[in-house]
C-alpha positions, 0 to 999 in steps of 0.5 A: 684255574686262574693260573692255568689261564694266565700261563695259556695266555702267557705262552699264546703271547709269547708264540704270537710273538715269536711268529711275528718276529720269524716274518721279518727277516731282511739281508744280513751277512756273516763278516768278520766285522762291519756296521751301519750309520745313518747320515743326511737320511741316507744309509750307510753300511760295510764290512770287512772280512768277506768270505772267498768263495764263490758260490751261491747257496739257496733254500726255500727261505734263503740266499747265500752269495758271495759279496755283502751288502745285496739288498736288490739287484740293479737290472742292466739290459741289452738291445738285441738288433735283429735282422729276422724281418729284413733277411730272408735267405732262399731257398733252403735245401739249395741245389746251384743257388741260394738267394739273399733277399733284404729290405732295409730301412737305411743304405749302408754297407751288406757284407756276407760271408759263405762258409763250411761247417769247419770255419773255411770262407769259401765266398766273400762279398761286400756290397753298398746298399740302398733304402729298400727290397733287393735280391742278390744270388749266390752261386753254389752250384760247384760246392760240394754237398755239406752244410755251410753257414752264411753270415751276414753283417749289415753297417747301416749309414745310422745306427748300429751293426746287425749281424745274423747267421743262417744254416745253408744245407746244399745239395746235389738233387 
């Protein structure tokens, strides 16, 4: 009975500890060779041999990726400059003409480009802008019935260029 308890306690430690040991499981890589050191309270580390293809496999448990030495990712962002509350485009189905109505925070530089559906520029405007809400009509009436695409780019005397897009779909009725 003693023995019996002593080889139960025994297998429960060791199960407990194997547990334990599964739960902390960091980064690691399959290189060829490599190492670490610690130097001022810093953490150096390398390899060499890293593998040649790019691919990233994953699991439930697991991330394989191309390039070593990934502990986190570093996050990198961008600014996306939109025109959606300073440009309205109107009104859309258009039968002779579509209006471009802005209201804008800086003067600066409005052009606009109308196009067809393959890439042809029909109408080219440049205009010099001012703080403020204006309209500007264009004349579509002699286009035939299609689908054209508008894209205005606003360079404002401060800050960076917006640029935006709209589907025009013009027809005769």
């Amino acid at each position: 009975m003693k023995k019996t308890l002593i080889l139960a306690s025994t297998v429960l430690a060791l199960f407990i500890t194997g547990q334990a040991a599964a739960q902390s499981i960091g980064p690691s890589t399959l290189d060829a060779a490599g190492g670490s050191t610690s130097l001022s309270g810093n953490t150096y580390e390398w390899s060499v041999g890293d593998m040649a293809v790019i691919s990233t496999y994953t699991s439930a448990s697991l991330v394989v990726t191309q390039g070593t030495l990934q502990p986190f990712n570093i996050p990198t962002g961008v600014n996306v400059i939109t025109l959606d509350k300073q440009l309205k485009v109107y009104p859309n189905p258009a039968v002779n003409t579509v209006l471009l109505e802005y209201n804008l925070d800086h003067a600066g530089k409005l052009d606009y480009v109308l196009q067809d559906i393959t890439g042809k520029t029909i109408l080219q405007r440049s205009l010099t802008v001012k703080i403020g809400e204006s309209k500007e009509a264009i004349n579509m009436a002699a286009l035939a019935s299609a689908t054209y695409m508008l894209n205005v780019t606003y360079k404002p005397s401060e800050g960076p260029q917006q640029i935006m897009t709209f589907k025009i779909i013009k027809s005769n009725s």
